[in-house]
VOGU-3710 file (C-alpha; in Angstrom, 3 decimals, decimal comma):
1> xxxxxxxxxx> 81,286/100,848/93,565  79,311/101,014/96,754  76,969/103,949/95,033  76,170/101,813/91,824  75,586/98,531/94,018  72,772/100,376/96,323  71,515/102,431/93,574  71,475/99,677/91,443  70,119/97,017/93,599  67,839/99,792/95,774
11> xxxxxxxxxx> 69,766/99,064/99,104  68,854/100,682/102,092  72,298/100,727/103,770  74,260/103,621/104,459  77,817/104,155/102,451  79,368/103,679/106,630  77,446/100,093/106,662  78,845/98,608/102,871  82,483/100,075/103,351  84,978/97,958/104,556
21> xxxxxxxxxx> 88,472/99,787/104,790  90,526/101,664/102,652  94,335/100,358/101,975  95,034/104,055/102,863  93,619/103,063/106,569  94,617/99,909/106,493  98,608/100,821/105,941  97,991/103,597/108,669  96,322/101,151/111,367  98,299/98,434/110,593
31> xxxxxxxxxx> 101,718/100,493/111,270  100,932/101,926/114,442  99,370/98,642/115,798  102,342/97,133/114,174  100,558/94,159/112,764  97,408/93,905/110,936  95,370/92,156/113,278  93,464/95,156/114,246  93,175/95,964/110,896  91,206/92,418/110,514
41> xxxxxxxxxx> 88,868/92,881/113,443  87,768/96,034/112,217  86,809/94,699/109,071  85,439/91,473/110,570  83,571/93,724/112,557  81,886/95,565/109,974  81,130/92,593/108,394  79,491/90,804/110,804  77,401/93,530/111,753  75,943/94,067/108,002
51> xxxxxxxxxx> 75,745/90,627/107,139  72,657/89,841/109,588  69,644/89,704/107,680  71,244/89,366/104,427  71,114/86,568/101,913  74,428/86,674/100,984  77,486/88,985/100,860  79,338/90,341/97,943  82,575/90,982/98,996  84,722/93,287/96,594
61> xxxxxxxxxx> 88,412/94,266/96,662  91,127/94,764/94,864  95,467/94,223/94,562  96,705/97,861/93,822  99,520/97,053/95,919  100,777/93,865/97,889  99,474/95,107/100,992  95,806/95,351/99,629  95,712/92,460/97,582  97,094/90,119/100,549
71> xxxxxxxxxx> 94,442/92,011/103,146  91,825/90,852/100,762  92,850/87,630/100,458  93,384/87,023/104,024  89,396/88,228/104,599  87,928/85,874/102,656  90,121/83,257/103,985  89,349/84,107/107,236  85,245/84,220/106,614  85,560/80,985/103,858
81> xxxxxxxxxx> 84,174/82,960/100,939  85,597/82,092/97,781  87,768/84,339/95,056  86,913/85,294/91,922  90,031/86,643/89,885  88,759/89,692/87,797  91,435/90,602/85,009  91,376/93,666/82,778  92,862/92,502/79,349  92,750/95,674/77,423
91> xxxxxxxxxx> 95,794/96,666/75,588  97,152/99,170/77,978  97,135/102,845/76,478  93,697/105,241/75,927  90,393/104,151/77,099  89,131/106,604/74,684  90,142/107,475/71,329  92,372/110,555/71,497  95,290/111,288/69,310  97,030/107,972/68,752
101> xxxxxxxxxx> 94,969/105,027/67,888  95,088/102,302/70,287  96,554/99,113/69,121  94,486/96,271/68,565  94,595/93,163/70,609  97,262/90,278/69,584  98,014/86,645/70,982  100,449/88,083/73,203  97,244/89,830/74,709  95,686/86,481/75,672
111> xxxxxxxxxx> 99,098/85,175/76,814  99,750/87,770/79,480  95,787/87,610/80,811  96,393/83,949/81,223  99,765/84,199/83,092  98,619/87,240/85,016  95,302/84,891/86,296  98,141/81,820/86,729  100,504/84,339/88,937  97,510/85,570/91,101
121> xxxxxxxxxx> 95,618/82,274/91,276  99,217/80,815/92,437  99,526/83,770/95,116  95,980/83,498/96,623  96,084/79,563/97,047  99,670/79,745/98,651  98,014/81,984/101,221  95,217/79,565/102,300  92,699/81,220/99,748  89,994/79,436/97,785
131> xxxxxxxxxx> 89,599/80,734/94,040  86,289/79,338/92,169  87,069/80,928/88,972  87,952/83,963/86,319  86,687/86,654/84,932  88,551/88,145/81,888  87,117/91,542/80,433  87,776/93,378/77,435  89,316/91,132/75,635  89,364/90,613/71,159
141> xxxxxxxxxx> 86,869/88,633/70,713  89,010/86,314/68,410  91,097/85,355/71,292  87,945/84,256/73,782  88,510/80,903/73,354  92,879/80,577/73,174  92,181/82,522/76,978  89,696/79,986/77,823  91,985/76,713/77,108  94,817/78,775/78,610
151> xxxxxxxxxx> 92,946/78,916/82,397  91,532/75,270/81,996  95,225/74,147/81,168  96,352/75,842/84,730  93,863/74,817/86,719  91,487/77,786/86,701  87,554/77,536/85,566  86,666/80,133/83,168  83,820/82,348/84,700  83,256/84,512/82,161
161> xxxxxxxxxx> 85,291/85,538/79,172  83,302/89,329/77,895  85,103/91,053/74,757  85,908/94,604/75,133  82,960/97,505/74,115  83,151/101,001/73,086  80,602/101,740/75,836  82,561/100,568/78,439  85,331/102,598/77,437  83,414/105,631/77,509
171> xxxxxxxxxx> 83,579/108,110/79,860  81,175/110,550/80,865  81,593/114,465/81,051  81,635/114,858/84,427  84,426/112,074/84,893  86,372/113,464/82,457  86,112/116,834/84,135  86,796/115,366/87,707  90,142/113,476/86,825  90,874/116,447/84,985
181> xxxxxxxxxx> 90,501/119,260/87,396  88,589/121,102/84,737  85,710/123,290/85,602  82,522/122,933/83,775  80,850/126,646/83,278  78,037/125,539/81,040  75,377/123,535/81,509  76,982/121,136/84,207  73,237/118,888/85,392  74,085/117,120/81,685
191> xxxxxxxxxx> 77,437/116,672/81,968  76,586/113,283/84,517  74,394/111,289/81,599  76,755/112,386/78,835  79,551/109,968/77,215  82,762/110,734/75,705  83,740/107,993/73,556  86,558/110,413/70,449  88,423/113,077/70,868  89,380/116,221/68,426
201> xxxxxxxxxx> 91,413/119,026/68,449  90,280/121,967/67,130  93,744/123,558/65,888  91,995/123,846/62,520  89,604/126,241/60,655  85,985/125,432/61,207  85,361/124,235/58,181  88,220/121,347/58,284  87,145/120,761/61,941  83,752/119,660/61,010
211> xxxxxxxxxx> 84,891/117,297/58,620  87,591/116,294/60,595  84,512/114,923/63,612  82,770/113,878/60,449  80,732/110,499/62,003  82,445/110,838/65,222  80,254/109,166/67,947  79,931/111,184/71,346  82,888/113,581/70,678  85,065/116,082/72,715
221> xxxxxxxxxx> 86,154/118,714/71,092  89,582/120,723/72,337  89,658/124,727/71,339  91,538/127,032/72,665  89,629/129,662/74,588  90,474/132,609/72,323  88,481/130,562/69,701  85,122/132,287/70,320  84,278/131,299/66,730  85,395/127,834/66,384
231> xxxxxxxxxx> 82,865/127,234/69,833  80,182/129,189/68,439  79,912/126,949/65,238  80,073/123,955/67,153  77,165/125,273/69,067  74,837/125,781/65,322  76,644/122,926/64,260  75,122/121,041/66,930  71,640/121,843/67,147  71,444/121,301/63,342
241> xxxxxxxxxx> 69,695/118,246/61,784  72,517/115,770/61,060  74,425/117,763/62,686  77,903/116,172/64,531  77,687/114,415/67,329  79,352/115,961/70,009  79,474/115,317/73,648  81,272/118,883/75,202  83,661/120,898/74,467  86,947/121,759/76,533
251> xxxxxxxxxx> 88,268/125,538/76,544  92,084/125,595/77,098  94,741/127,615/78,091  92,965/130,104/80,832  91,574/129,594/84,605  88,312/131,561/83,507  86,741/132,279/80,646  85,304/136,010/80,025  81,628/136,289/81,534  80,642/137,610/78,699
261> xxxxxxxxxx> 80,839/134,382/76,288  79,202/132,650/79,615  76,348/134,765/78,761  76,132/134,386/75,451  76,295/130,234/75,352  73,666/130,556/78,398  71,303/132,146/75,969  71,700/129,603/73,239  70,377/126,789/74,892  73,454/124,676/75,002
271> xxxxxxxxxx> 72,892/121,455/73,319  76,540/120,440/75,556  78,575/121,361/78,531  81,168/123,382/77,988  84,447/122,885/80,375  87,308/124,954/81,045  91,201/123,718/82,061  94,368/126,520/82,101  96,505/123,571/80,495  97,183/123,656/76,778
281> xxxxxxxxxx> 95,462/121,426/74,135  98,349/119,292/73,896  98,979/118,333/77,866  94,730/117,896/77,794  95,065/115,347/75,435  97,366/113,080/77,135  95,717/113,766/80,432  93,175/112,296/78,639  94,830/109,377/76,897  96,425/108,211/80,332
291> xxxxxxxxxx> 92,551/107,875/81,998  90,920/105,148/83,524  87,272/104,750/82,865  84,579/103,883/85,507  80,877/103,629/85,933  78,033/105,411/87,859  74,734/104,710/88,654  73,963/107,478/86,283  75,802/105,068/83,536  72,564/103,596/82,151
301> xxxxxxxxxx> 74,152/102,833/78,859  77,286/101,743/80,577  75,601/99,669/82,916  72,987/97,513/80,758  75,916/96,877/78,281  77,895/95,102/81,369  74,764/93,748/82,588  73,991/92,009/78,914  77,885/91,190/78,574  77,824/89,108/81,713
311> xxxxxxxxxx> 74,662/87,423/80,651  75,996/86,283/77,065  79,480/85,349/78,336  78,994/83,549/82,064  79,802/80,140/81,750  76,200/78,120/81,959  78,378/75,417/84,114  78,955/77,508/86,499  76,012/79,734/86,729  74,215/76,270/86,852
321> xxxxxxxxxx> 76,595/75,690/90,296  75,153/78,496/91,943  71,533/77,911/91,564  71,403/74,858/94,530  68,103/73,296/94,429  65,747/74,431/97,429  67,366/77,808/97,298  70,017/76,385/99,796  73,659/77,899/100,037  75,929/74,883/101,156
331> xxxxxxxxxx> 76,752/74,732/104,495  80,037/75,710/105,596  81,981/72,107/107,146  84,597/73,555/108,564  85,072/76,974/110,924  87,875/79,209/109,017  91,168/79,807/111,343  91,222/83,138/111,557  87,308/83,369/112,400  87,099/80,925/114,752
341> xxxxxxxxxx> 90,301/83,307/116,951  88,290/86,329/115,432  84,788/85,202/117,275  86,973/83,556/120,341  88,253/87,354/121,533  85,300/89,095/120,185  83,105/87,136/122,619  85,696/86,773/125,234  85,419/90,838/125,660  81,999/90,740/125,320
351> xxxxxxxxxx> 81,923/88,440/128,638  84,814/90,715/130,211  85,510/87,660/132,433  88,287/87,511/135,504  91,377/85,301/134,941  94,126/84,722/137,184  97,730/84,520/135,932  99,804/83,023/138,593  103,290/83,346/136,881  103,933/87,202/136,933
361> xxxxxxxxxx> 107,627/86,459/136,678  107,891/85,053/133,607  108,481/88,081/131,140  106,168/86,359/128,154  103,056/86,419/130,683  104,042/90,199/131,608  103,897/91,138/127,928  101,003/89,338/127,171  99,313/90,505/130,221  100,044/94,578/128,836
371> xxxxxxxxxx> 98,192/92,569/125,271  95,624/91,997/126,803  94,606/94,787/129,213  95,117/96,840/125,725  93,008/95,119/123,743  90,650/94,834/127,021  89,495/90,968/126,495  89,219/90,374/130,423  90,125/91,163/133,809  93,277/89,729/135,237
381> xxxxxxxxxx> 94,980/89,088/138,345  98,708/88,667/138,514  100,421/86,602/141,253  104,018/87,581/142,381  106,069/90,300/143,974  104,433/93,722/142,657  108,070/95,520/142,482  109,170/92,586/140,324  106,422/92,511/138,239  106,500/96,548/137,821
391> xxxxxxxxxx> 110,236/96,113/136,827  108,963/93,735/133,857  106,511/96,083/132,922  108,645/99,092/133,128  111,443/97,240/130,693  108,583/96,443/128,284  107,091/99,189/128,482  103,575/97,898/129,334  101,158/99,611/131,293  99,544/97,284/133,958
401> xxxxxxxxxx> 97,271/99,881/135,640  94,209/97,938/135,418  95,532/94,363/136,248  95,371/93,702/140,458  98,538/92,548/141,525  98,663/89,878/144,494  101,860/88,399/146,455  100,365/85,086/147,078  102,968/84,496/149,814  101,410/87,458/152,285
411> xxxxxxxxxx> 97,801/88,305/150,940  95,191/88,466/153,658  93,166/85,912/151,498  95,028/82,813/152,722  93,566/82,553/155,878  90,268/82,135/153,942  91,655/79,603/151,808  93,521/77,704/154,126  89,829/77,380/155,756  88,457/76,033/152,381
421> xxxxxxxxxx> 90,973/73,838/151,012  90,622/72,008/155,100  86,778/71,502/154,020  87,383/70,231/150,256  90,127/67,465/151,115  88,637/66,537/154,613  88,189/63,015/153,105  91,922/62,865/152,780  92,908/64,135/156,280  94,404/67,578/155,192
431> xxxxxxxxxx> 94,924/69,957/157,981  95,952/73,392/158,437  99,353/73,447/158,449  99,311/71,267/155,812  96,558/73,495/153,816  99,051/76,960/154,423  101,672/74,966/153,256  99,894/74,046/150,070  99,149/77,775/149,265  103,245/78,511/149,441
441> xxxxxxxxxx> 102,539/76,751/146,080  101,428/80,063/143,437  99,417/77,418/140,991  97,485/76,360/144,297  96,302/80,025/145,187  95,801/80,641/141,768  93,795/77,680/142,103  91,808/78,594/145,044  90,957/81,924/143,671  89,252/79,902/140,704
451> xxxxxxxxxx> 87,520/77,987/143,323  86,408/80,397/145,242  85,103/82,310/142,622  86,878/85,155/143,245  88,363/84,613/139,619  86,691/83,269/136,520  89,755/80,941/135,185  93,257/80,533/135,367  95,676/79,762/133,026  99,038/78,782/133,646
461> xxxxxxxxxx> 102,256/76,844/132,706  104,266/78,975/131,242  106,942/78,374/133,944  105,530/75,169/135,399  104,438/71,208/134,250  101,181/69,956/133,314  101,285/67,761/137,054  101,751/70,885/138,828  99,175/73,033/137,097  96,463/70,609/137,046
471> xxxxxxxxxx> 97,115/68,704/140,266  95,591/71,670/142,533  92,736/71,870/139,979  92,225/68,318/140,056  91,897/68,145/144,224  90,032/71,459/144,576  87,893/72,065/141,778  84,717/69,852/141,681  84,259/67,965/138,241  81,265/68,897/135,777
481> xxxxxxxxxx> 77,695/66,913/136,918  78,259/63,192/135,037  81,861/63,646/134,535  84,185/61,516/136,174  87,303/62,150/134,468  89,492/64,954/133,365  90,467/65,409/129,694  92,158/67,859/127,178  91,916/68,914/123,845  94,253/71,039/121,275
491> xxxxxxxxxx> 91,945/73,177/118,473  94,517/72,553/115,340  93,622/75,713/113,212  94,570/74,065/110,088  94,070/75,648/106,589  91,428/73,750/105,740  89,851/74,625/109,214  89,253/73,716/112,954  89,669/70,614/114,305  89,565/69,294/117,731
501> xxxxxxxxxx> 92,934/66,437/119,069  91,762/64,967/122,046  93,110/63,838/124,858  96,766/64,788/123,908  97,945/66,041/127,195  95,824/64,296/130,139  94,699/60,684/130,376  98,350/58,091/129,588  96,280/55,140/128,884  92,293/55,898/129,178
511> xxxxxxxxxx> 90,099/52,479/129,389  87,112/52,475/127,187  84,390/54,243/129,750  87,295/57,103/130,119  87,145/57,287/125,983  83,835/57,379/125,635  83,804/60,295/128,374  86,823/62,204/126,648  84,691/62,077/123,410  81,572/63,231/124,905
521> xxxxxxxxxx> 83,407/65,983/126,685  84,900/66,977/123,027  81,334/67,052/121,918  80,144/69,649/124,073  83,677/71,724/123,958  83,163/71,762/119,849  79,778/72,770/120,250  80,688/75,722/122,506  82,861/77,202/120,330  80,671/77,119/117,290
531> xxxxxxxxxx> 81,934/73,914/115,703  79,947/71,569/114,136  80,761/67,977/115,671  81,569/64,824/113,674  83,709/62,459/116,249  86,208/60,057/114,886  87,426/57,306/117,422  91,218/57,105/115,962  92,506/53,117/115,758  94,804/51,797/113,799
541> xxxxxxxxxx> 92,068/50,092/111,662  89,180/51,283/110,350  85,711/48,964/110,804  86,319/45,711/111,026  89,432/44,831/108,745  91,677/44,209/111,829  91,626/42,849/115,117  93,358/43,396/118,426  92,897/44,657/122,446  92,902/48,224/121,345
551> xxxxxxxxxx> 90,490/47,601/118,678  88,113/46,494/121,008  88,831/49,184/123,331  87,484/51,697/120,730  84,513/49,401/119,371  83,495/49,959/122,650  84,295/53,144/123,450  82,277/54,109/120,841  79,390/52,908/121,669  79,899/54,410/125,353
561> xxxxxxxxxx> 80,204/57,998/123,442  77,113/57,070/121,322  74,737/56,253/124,384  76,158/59,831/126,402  76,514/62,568/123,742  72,789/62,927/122,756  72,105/63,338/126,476  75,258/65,611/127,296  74,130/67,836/123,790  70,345/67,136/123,819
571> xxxxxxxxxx> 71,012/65,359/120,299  72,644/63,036/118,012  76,413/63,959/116,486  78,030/61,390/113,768  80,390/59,425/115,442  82,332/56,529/113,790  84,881/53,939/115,473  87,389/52,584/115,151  88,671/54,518/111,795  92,363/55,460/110,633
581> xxxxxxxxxx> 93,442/59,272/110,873  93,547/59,565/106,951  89,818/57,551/106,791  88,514/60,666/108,920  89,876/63,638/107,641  90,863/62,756/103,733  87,290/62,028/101,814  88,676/60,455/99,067  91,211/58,083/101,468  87,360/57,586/102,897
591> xxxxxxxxxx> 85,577/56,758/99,977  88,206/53,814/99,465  88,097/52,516/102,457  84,309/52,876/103,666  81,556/52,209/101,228  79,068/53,324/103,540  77,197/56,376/101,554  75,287/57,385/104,885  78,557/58,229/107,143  78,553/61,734/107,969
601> xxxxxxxxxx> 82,372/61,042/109,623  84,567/59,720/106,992  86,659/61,886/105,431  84,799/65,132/107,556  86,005/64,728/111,004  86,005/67,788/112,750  86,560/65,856/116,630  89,233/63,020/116,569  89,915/60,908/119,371  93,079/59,699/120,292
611> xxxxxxxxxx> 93,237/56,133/121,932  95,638/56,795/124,363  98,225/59,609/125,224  101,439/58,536/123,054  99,328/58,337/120,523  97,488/61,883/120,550  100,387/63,788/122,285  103,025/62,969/119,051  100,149/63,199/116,462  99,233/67,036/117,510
621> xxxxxxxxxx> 103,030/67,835/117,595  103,757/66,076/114,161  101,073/67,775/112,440  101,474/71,403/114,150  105,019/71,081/112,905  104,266/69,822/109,474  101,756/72,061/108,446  102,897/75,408/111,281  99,088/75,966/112,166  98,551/76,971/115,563
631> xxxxxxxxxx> 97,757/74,438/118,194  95,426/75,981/120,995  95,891/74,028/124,108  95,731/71,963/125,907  91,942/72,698/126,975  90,889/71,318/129,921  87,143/69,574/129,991  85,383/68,592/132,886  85,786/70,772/135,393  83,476/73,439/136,997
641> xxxxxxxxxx> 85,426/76,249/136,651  88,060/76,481/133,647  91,866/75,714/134,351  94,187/75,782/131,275  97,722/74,789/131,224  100,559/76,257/128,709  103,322/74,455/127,475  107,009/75,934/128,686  107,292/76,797/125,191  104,741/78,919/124,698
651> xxxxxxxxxx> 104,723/82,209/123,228  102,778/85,515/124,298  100,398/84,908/121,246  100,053/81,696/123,134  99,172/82,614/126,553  96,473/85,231/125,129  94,692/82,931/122,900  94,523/80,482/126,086  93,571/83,232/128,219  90,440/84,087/125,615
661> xxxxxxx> 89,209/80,371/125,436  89,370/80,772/129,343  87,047/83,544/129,127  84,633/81,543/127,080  84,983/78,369/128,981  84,087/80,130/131,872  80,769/81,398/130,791
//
């Protein structure tokens, strides 16, 4: 496939640049990684890289097996292409025309291509895929349109419908010889351009053989190779005017044939190839009848009839979809799941950033700790006692070589610190003794490491609340310049793509200048992780159809947002307030309940705003638990240097995504 597409559409890349992976690979990666998340990168990877400079990507695979056909799916999920179902609805049995006629093409035909398209369209929607259409190929031509009412009926837009041609069944010489394992001794530079299309045994005398190919088109012929005679009348048969039309001829029952025939046909100028196989005429011929076909570059005939196929049977609908006016390929609304984590770790090993992990006794921060020292997404420093944290290591079997352990209780660093933290809470009278006996605390060394710069980030909570993770951050790390308050925001990787919950984990009751802040802060946290902003300040009415205190809270925390964001971004982002959850994120719940044609928010929210913490705290657990997508978070926003905070719950897949947006955060 990757031949014919740069042949055919004179591609300069290199076979290494177009190929993705092989299932082969992917099986073999993906069990000794034991998951397929490597196996992803590495094709996101190779994607990425060859997709700069392109116009767009065709993306081919296929579903041999389960394995395959789920990787695929999961690709295109994770880059939001869209899927188009290719069936095959020939009657299964020869490709070519050997010894038993195939059988022609019933109802039931149609029947099973339509269920096969309903099972697979079914499998690749359940696993967050998007399907735009169908193709069905080689199918009776009498049946085009019962297939084509049978996908509308389930759901499925007919792409093209293309009935089934003797060219396409054809195979050439060369591919005949190749999934063979014959050996072609006579003129082998034709046997590439040559078709195959019937096949004869010559069991017969000459004379019956002949008649037997009679108007054969693009013939094989089967001989045994003790039939000197039968080839050499094929050969005068050939190069006679009207002569049959034959296409090679296959010598069985020896490994080599005697040099001196060799000779002999070499003189003759062969008007064929001739090929040789040590299996008997029989086992040749339903070699031959179990074959699948395929096409070259070197197809010509092959390839124009597909070419013209697709051009008399593509649906004009659809082919009128893709040709957008200006030349313009929509715009994709929402960052996929999968490659919005996929460009989070990429980028976070890029930066190679240092983050401190102050909880080295909890065994889930151990393990992910080995994760990510593996995978090498950062530096890290571990807090605890380094025999304990060794005996974790040693029971996982991790190897934390790399990582720099630290006991905060003894390290030579507190004196340092105890200096610093005197300096940064003068204003509140702390002294020394009370500044050692703040670092006794691990998330306030952790802390001061952070502050110091000594570390990049921390993340942390695992083992301990939200108060006493972000209290030391709160007292010791300055805020960002223009932000007075401290926020938090969850990145919902939904299936239909990334949102942003904010603040869910911070602020209990914000007023309306501490909104506007949070959603300004949300801005410029979407933005930095490559997602397009639309803000939606959550009420429980939308516009003006109710009234109340915490109506007007959001009215005017809106307009706070409006008159900071395009200074905090350098631009304007839609923003909309007060609207209902479903009036942001449903579009046709929006088109009901806002007429205005102009609002960029309703029904596309990609930032929503919580009004106060009850509310955002129970609306990110209800709808993690409701749909399972992975919450990231909480984020903090606002401070100078990035402190994150886990939930007790967490799990190792957790604490390394946290741990990434740390890295990134930190930049």
């Amino acid at each position: 496939q990757i031949d014919l597409m740069k042949k055919e559409f004179y591609l300069d890349d290199t076979f290494e640049e177009m190929r993705g992976i092989t299932i082969q690979e992917a099986i073999k990666l993906g069990t000794t990684s034991g998951n397929y998340r490597e196996v992803m990168d590495r094709i996101l990877a190779k994607f990425n890289a060859y997709k700069k400079g392109k116009d767009f990507v065709l993306i081919g695979g296929n579903h041999v097996t389960q394995t395959g056909h789920n990787l695929c799916v999961e690709f295109a999920s994770t880059v939001g292409a869209p899927i188009v179902l290719v069936r095959n609805a020939k009657p299964r049995g020869a490709p070519i025309q050997a010894t038993v006629r195939r059988t022609e093409a019933t109802s039931d035909d149609a029947g099973k291509a339509v269920l096969n398209l309903w099972q697979s369209h079914k499998a690749v929607t359940d696993a967050g895929g998007q399907v735009e259409g169908a193709i069905v190929a080689g199918i009776h031509s009498s049946l085009a349109d019962e297939v084509r009412a049978g996908l509308k009926k389930n759901g499925i837009t007919p792409i093209a419908i293309t009935p089934s041609d003797p060219v396409l069944d054809s195979s050439t010489v060369e591919e005949l010889a190749r999934q063979m394992g014959a050996s072609i001794v006579c003129n082998a530079e034709a046997a590439s351009r040559i078709e195959v299309l019937t096949v004869k045994v010559g069991t017969m005398v000459v004379k019956d053989l002949l008649e037997s190919i009679g108007d054969s088109m693009k013939c094989l012929v089967i001989v045994s190779v003790r039939r000197w005679d039968t080839v050499l009348s094929l050969v005068a048969a050939a190069t006679s005017v009207g002569g049959p039309d034959i296409s090679a001829v296959l010598l069985t029952g020896a490994s080599h044939v005697d040099e001196g025939l060799i000779k002999l046909l070499a003189g003759m100028n062969m008007p064929f190839p001739v090929l040789l196989h040590p299996g008997q005429a029989f086992d040749c011929c339903a070699n031959i009848a179990t074959m699948k076909t395929s096409m070259s570059h070197a197809s010509t005939a092959k390839v124009a009839c597909a070419a013209n196929l697709m051009r008399s049977h593509i649906n004009p609908d659809f082919l009128a979809k893709l040709i957008i006016e200006g030349g313009e390929m929509p715009v994709q609304e929402f960052l996929p799941p999968k490659l919005f984590q996929y460009n989070i770790f990429q980028e976070a090993t890029a930066l190679q950033k240092h983050i401190v992990l102050p909880e080295g006794s909890d065994r889930r921060v151990i393990v992910a700790a080995g994760e990510l020292m593996r995978r090498r997404i950062c530096k890290l420093t571990i807090l605890g006692n380094a025999d304990d944290i060794a005996k974790l290591a040693k029971e996982e079997n991790i190897d934390l070589s790399q990582a720099n352990i630290i006991n905060y209780l003894t390290s030579p660093l507190i004196p340092r610190f105890v200096e610093s933290i005197v300096k940064l809470r003068a204003k509140k009278g702390v002294t020394e003794m009370q500044a050692k006996k703040m670092l006794e605390d691990v998330s306030t060394f952790g802390t001061m490491l952070v502050s110091e710069g000594i570390c990049d980030g921390m993340v942390s909570g695992a083992a301990h609340s939200t108060a006493s993770t972000m209290r030391p951050a709160m007292q010791l790390i300055p805020r960002l310049p223009g932000c007075k308050v401290v926020s938090s925001i969850f990145f919902m990787l939904l299936p239909t793509g990334v949102r942003l919950f904010g603040d869910c984990a911070i602020n209990v009751e914000p007023d309306a200048q501490q909104l506007g802040e949070i959603a300004a802060a949300s801005v410029q946290t979407a933005k930095q992780f490559g997602i397009q902003p639309r803000v939606a300040m959550l009420s429980y009415a939308t516009g003006d159809s109710n009234k109340g205190p915490l109506i007007e809270k959001v009215t005017a925390a809106t307009k706070i947002a409006a008159g900071i964001i395009p200074n905090l971004v350098g631009g304007d982002v839609p923003l909309d307030g007060p609207i209902q959850f479903d009036a942001a994120v449903d579009p046709e719940v929006a088109s009901k309940k806002i007429k205005d044609p102009t609002n960029k928010v309703a029904g596309r929210a990609s930032v929503l705003i919580f009004p106060d913490l009850n509310t955002g705290n129970n609306t990110y657990k209800a709808v993690q638990q409701a749909s399972k997508c992975i919450a990231m978070g909480p984020i903090m926003q606002g401070l100078v240097r990035p402190v994150n905070d886990l939930s007790r719950g967490c799990t190792v897949d957790d604490i390394i995504n946290t741990v990434a947006i740390t890295c990134l955060q930190s930049k």
